[in-house]
N, C-alpha and C positions, 0 to 999 in steps of 0.2 A: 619577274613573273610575266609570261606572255595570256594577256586578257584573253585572246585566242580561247586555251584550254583550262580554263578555270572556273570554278562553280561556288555557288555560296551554299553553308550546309546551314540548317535552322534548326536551333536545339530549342527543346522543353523540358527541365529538368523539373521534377515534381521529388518533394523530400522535405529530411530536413538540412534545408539549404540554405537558408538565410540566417545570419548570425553565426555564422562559423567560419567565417573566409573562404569562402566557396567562388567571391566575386573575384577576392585578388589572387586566388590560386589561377584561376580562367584567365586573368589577364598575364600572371607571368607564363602560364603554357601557351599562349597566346603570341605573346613578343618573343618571347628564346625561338618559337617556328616560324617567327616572321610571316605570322597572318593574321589580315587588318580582320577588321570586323567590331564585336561590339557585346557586351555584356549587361545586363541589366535584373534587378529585382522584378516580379512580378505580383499579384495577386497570386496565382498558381504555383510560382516558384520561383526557377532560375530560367531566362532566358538568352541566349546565344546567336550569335550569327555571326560566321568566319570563312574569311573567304583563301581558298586554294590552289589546289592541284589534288585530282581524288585521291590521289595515294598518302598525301601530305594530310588530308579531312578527314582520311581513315585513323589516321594514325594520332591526330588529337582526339579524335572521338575514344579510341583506348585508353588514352593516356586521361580523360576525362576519368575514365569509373575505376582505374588502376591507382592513382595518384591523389585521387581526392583527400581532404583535410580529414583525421580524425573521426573528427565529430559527426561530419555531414552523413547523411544516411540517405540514399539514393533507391526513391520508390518508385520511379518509371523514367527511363530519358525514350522521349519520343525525337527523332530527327528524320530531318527532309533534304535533298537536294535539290536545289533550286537556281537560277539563273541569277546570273555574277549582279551585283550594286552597282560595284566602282569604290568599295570601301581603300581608303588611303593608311589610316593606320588603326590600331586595337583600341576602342576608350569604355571606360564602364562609365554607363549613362543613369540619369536619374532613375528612378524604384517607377513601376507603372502601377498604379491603382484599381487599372479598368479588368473588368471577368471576376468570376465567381472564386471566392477566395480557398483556394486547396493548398496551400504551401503550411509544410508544419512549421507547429512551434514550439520550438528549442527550450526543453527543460533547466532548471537555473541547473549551473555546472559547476564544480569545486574546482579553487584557483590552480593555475597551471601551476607546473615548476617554475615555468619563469617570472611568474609576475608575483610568485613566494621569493625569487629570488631577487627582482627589485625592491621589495618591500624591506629585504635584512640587509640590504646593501647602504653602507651610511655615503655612499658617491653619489647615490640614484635619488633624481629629484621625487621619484614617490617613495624613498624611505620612510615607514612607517607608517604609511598611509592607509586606513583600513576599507578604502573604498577600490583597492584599485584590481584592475579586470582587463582583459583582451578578450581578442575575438574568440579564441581558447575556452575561458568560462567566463565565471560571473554570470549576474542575474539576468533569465529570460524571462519567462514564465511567467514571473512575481512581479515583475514590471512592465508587460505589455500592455497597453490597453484595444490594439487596432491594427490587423496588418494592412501591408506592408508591416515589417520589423524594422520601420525608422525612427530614429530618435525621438520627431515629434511625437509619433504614436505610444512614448514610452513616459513612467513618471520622471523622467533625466530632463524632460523638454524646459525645465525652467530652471534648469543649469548650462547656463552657458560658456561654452567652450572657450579656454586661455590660447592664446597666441599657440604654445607650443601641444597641447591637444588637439587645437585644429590643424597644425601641420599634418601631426601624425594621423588622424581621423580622418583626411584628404589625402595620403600618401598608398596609392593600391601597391605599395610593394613593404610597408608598416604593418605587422600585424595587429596591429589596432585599425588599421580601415576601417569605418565604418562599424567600428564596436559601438553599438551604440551607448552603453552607460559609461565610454569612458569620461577619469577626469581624473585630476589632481589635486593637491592641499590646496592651489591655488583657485580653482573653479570650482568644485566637485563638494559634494556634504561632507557633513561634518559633525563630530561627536560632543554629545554635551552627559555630564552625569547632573542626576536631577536628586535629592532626596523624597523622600514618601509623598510629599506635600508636592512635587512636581518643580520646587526649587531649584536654581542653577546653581550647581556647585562646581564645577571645574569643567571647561573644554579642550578638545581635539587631546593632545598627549595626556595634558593633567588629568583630563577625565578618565583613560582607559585605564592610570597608574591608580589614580582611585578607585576605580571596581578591581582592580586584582589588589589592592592592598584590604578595600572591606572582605574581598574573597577569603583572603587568606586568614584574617582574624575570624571568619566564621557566619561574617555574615552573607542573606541572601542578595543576588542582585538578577536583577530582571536586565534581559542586554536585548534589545530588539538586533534581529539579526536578519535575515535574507525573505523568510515568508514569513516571521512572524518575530513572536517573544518566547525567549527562553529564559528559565530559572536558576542560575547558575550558584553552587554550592561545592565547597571543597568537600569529596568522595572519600576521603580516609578522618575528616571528625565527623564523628557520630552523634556528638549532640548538637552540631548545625545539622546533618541531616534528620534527624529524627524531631527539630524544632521544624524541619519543613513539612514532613510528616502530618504532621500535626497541623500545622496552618492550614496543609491546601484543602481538606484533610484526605489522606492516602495511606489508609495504616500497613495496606501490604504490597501493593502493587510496584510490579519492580521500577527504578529509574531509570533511565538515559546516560550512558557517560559518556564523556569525551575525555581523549587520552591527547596528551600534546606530541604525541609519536608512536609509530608501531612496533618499535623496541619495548614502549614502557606498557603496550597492551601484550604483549608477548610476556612481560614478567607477571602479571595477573589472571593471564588467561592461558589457553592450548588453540594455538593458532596454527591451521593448515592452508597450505596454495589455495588454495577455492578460497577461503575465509578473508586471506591478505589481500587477493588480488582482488575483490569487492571491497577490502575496505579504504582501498586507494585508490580506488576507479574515480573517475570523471562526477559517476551517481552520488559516492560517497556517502552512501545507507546506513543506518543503524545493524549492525550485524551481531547476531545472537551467539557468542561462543561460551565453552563452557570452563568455567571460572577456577583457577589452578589452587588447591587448597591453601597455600602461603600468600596469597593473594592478599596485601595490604588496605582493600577497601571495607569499609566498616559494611558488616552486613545491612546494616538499617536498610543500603542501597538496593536489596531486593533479598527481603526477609526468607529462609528457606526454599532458597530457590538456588540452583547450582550452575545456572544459566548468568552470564553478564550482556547486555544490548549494549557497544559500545559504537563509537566512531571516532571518527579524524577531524580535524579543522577544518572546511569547506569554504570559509571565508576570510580575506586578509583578517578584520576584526577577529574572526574565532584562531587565527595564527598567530595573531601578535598576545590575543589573552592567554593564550597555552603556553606558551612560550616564557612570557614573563611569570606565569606559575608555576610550568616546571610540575605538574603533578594533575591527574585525572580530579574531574568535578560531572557533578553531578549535571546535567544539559536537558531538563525534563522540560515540557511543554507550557508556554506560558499560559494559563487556562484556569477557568471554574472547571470543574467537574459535567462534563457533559457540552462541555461548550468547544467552539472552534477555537481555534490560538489565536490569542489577539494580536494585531498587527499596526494599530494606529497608538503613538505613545500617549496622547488624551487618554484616549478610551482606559489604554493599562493600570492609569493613574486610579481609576475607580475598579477596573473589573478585576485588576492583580493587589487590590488596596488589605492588607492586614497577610499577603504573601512573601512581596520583596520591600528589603528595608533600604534601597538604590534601585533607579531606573539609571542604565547607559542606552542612550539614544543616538538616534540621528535624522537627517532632514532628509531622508530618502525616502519618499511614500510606497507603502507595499502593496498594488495593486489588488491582489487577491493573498490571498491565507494561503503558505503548501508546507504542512507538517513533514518534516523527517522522516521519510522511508525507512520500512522495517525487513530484513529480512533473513532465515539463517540456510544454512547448504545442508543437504539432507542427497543422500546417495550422489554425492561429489556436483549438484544439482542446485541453482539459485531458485527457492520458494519466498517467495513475494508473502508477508503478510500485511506490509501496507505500503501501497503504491501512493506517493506523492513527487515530494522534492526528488530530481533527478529522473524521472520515469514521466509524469504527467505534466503534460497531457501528449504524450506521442500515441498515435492511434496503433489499433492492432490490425492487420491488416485481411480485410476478407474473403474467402473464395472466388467467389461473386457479385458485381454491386448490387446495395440495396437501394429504395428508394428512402428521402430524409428521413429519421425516425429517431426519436428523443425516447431515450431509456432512461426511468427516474429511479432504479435500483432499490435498495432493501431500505428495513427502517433503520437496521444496526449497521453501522460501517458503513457507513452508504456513501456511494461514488454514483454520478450518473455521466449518462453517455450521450454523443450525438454520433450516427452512423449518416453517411450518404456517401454514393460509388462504392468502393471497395474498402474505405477506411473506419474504423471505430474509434473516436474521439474519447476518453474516457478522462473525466476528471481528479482531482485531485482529490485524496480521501478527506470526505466533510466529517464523519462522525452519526455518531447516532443522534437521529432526528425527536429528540425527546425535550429540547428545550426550543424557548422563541428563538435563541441565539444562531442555534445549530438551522433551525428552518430555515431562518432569513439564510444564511450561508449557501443552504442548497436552493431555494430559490434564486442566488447570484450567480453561482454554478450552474445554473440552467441557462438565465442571460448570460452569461460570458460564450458560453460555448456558442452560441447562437449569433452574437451581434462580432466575435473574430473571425468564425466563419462568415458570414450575412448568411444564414442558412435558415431556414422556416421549415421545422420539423411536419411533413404531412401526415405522421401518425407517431401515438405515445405508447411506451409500456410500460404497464407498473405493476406492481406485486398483486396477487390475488386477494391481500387480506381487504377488507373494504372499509377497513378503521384506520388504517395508517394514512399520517397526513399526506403520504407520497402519491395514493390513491386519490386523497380528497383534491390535490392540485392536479393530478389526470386529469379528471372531469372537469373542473374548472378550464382546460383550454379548448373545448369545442372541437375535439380530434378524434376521429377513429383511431379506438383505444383498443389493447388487448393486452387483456388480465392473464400473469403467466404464474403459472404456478411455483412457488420458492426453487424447489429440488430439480424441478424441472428446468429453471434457470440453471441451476448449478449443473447440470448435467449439460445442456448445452454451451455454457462457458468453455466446460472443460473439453468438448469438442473444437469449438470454434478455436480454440488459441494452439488448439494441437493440429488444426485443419484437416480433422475427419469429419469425413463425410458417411450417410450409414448407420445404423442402426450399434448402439454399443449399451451393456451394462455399465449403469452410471451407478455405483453406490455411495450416495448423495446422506454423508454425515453429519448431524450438526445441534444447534439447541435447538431450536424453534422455527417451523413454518408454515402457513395456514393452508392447512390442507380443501381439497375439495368436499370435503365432508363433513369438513367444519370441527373437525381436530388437530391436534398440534403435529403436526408431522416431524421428521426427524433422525431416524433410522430406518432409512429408504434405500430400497435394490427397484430402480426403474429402469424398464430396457425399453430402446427410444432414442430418438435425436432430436434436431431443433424439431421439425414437423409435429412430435407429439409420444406418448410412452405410456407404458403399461405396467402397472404397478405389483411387480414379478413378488412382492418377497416386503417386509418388512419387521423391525423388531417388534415383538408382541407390548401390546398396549397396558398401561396402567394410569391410574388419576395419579392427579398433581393434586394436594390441599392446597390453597390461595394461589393456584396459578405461576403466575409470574413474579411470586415472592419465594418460590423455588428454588430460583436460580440464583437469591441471594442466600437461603437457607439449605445446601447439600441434602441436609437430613429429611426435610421432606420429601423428594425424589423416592429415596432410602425406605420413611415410611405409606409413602404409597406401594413400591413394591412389597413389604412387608404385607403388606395391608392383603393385597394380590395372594400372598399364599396363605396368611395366616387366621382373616379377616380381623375382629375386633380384637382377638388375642393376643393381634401383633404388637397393641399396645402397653402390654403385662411383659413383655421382654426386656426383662430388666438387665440381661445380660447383652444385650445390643447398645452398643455407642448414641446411634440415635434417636434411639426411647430414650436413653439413660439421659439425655440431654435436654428433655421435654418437662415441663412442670405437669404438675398434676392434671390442671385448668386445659394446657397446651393438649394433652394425649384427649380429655373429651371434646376437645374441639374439632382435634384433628379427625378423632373416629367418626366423628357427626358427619365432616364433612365427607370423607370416603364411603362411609355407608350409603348418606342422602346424593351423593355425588353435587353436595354443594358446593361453589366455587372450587372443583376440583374438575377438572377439565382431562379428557381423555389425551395420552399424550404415546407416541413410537420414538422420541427424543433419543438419540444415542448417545448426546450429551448430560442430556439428565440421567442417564445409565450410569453415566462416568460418575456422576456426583455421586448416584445412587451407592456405588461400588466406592467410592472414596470414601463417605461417611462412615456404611458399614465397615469398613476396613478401620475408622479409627483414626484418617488423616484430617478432614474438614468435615464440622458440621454449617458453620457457619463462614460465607464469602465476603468477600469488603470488594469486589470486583471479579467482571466475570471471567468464568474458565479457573477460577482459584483452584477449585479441588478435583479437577480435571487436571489439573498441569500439576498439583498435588502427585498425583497416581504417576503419573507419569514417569518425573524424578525419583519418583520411590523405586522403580523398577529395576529388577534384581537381573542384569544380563546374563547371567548364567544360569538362569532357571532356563529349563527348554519345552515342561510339560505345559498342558494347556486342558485350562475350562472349558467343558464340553456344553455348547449351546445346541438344542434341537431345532431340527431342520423340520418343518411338521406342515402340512397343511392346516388350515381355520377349523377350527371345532366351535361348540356348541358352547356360550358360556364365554369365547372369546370378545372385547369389545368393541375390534374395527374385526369385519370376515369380510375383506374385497383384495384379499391379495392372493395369488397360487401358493405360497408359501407363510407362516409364522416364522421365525427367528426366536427362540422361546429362551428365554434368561431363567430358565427354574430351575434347572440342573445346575447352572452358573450360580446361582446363588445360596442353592442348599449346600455344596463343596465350600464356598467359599464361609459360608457360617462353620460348618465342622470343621474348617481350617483355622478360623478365627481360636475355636473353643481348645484345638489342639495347639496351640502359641506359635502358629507358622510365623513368622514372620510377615511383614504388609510389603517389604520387597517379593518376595514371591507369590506374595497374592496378587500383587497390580502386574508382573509379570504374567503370572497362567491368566489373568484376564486378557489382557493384550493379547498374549500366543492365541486364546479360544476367539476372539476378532477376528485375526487373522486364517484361522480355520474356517469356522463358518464364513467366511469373504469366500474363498475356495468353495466351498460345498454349494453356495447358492449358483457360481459361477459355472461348477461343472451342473449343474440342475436345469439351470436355463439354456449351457449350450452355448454361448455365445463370447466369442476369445476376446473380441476387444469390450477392455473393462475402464471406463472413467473413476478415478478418485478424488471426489470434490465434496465440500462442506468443511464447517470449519473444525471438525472435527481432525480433520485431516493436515491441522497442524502440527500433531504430533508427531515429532519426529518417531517416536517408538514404533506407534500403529502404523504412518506410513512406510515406513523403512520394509519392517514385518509384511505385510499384505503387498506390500510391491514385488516384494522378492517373491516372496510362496505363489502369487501369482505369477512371475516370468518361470521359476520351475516346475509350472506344472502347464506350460506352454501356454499362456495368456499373454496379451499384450496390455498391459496397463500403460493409462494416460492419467499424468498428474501436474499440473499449476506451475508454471513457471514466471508468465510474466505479468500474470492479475491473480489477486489473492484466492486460495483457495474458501477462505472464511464468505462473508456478505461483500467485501470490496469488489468480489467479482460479476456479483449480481445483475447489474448491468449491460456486461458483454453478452451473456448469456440468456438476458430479456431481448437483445437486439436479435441476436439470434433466432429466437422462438417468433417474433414479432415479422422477420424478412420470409421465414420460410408460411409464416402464416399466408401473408399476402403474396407471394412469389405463386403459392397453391389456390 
């Protein structure tokens, strides 16, 4: 090379780039073109410096963003040309600490093939080892504590590397470089089974042969795995799962399975291309497919439900237990009720006590809690219902930068967010904030995001209700704050992730949100963007008796609307499901309260519509978990029905309970058909059909009223595949453009992006 004509080029690569072999990819492109220079970790990212000939600087610079690993995800490469060093050969140099930390962080990732295939190999000194990982996968996320993404900074820091790890950990052309959790039998954790009492009962092999042998006899075991504890139960006996039932207690809400293969999820389920290729992805999701009638798993697993949540092994440990059982178990979340998944094996011994009858453990601390992503394919289309493991925390990326700004999300499903520049930070799904457990959780979810970045949020957003703790900790930090209205989040989410800009119908579906008027919002048509929206349209309003015991009881929904057309007579219908299910005591309670409008809260809930329409239809009076008789209706759906309940389109009248919208949405046509159909013995498949088809009508009809083509589909309503499927289509054939949810949930998990949203354009104006 003549120094003469040569130049040095300085790369910034901003991404996710560390922990993925990005360093020793750079240094073998590096040596094979014979240019010195130099590679390193940053605060920011990857940094670069290589010295050439321009044509030879051109042509690494392609081969950088063409050739990269996998995994890496490349958010900005900045470079410079600059005046030669004198560099002599390529070296990756220590990680720099210094500048403000922007470099993502790598979601935990499900084991390669190859490091599946040292683990089955009886040659390969990590046979059977269930810790083991490359720079490929294995745990990020759940083991960070601080970037840089170095060792030290990770819970591995007091596992010290064997002779032949540290080779490979030192060797930039080993794919373990610089993996930081690597290790072997020899250095690396290690498993112990514990009985109830927290006893040691057998380590490393003996222990894993004993949780798949209690497995198999039936009993539960608690197996701490990658963010947390799972409950692990054989899926085809029915009286181990229905004994788990019972413990945790969960009388209906579906489980989790894992299949030890997708041959043996293909004989229990109906598996399409979209459905396989997520559920062998890198994310390796819990995916929702629908359950083949000869399907071998005892229903306990998800009582009248025709949907299976299942997945694959993600972790040596979950490869080598699958493996040795040979048949699908139940992988449900280690947890009380309302709480986050425990992760410390102490803690489980108390919080999991009278659940699992074995703990399988290990000495690998789990930084933070990240529950198993949920999600199913809906018009050939990945919809997110819960964003964790393999998804978070990678940010969404924004139009625009904003300035710092800490989004503390909903009270249900609640994820919160930190934005600054162009990125949105969103965390792992914490849960509904209804217990101490769950707060402390999103309180740590707030400092994490905060002290990885070093980022000091200069303004907060949180929900408009002023009773949720997520509000009471707003205030509490001393920030110009801005209260964003529920629907009005969700309607900007559903923009921001689709990067429209501009004003669109957001019809913003769901249970519950607290409106500016101090009613329950819910079956909302707002047209608007982040900046702010105008409340076009909504379902007509009815009381709730007790409120928020509603949603555990369908029927009241049911007789609120009754109430609505019939008044006190509604409760003499003795020919209705949900009278017919009320005690005597119960029907004057409830009239008191409808009449006096005592504890009965005014509500446009689309959700509570669902229920309302379930109960009367005859499927759920009564929920043991929410969305029960909403996903009820659902399944009951008769696809070859095609007619459709006519809801009116109407302006506010006299006698209505909220009149601030240009339009009602009025359910009294919907419900007086659907009573005459009940009395005529239609069947409740084609009742919860022509409801759905009259959804997706009236979607149409408010849509051509306002005028306006691009139409957002957000709330959690809009998980149903039925509703969205229906109003997606009828909207593209009558020339609209619908935006719907792809990479944050459409439910409350998205809340957050969509407070940041409304939060940037606030102050931007």
């Amino acid at each position: 090379m003549n120094p003469g004509d040569t130049e040095r080029l300085q790369i910034t690569i901003q991404g996710a780039v560390q922990g993925v072999g990005f360093r020793p990819f750079v240094y073998r492109l590096a040596t094979e073109a014979g240019l010195p220079g130099w590679v390193r970790n940053g605060a920011q990212g990857v940094l670069i410096e290589v010295e050439g000939h321009r044509q030879e600087l051109q042509r690494f610079l392609n081969d950088l963003e063409t050739g990269k690993p996998p995994l890496a995800i490349i958010q900005s490469l900045e470079f410079a040309y600059l005046d030669r060093q004198g560099y002599e050969h390529f070296e990756i140099l220590h990680s720099d600490n210094l500048g403000a930390k922007s470099a993502f962080i790598l979601p935990d990732i499900a084991t390669c093939e190859d490091c599946v295939r040292e683990v089955c190999d009886p040659a390969d000194r990590r046979f059977r080892y269930p810790f083991t990982n490359c720079t490929n996968c294995g745990p990020r996320f759940s083991i960070i504590r601080a970037l840089p993404y170095d060792r030290p900074n990770t819970s591995m820091r007091h596992f010290r590397l064997c002779s032949d790890c540290g080779r490979e950990y030192a060797d930039p052309l080993d794919r373990r470089f610089h993996a930081q959790p690597n290790a072997c039998p020899r250095c690396g954790p290690r498993l112990t089974l514990w009985d109830a009492t927290g006893r040691t009962l057998a380590r490393d092999e003996e222990a894993l042969q004993g949780a798949v042998q209690a497995i198999r006899e039936g009993h539960t075991v608690a197996v701490k795995g990658l963010g947390g504890f799972h409950l692990l139960v054989d899926a085809q006996n029915a009286q181990a799962v229905r004994r788990l039932r019972h413990r945790k207690p969960r009388p209906h809400k579906p489980f989790a399975l894992m299949y030890p293969t997708l041959k043996a999820i293909r004989a229990d389920c109906f598996v399409d291309e979209a459905e396989a290729r997520w559920l062998r992805s890198p994310e390796c999701p819990i995916v929702l497919l629908l359950r083949r009638p000869e399907a071998q798993i005892t229903t306990w697993v998800a009582p009248d439900n025709p949907t299976l949540g299942v997945m694959l092994p993600y972790t040596p440990l979950h490869h080598l237990l699958m493996a040795a059982l040979d048949t699908p178990v139940v992988a449900t979340s280690g947890n009380r009720t309302d709480e986050p998944i425990t992760t410390d094996e102490h803690q489980a011994l108390g919080r999991l006590r009278g659940f699992a009858d074995l703990f399988l453990v290990h000495d690998r601390p789990i930084v933070r809690h990240v529950d198993d992503s949920v999600l199913r394919i809906i018009r050939g289309q990945p919809l997110l219902l819960r964003r964790a493991r393999g998804f978070a925390p990678l940010p969404l990326i924004l139009r625009r930068p904003v300035p710092p700004i800490l989004a503390l999300g909903a009270h249900l499903k609640n994820c919160v967010a930190l934005a600054f520049d162009r990125q949105a930070f969103i965390s792992q799904h914490i849960g509904d904030l209804s217990t101490f457990e769950a707060h402390e959780a999103f309180r740590q979810a707030v400092a994490d995001l905060q002290q990885l970045y070093e980022v000091a949020p200069r303004y907060v957003a949180h929900d408009l209700h002023p009773d949720y703790l997520s509000t009471q900790y707003a205030k509490s930090l001393n920030l110009p704050a801005v209260a964003v209205q529920h629907h009005h989040a969700h309607l900007a989410a559903c923009l921001a992730e689709n990067e429209v800009e501009g004003p669109a119908l957001g019809i913003t579906w769901d249970g519950t949100g607290y409106g500016p008027d101090g009613t329950i919002w819910g079956g909302e048509f707002l047209l608007g963007d982040a900046g702010g929206f105008r409340r076009v349209a909504h379902l007509r309003p009815f009381r709730l008796p007790g409120g928020d015991q509603a949603v555990r009881e369908p029927r009241r929904s049911a007789l609120g609307i009754l109430y609505a057309l019939f008044g006190s007579q509604s409760m003499n219908r003795d020919d209705l499901a949900p009278v017919q299910s009320c005690s005597a005591e119960e029907r004057r309670v409830f009239a008191r309260m409808l009449s006096q409008g005592l504890n009965a809260p005014v509500t446009t809930s689309a959700g509570r519509l669902f229920d309302a329409v379930a109960a009367l239809t005859g499927l759920c009076q009564h929920a043991s978990f929410e969305a029960q008789a909403a996903m009820a209706l659902e399944f009951a759906v008769d696809e070859t029905e095609a007619t459709a309940y006519h809801f009116d389109l109407r302006p506010p009248v006299e006698g209505d309970l909220v009149r601030d919208a240009e339009y009602v949405v009025d359910w009294e046509p919907v419900i007086y058909a659907l009573l005459a159909d009940r009395r005529a013995g239609v069947p409740p498949g084609v009742i919860a059909a022509r409801f759905h088809n009259g959804l997706a009508e009236v979607a149409i009809a408010v849509a051509r009223a306002v005028g306006e083509r691009r139409v957002a589909l957000s709330g959690g309503v809009f998980q149903n595949r039925c509703l969205l499927t229906r109003i997606a289509s009828r909207l593209e054939a009558e020339g609209f453009r619908p935006y719907v949810h792809q990479r944050v949930p459409p439910n409350d998990g998205g809340i957050a992006l969509g407070q940041v949203a409304v939060a940037a354009a606030r102050f931007e104006s």
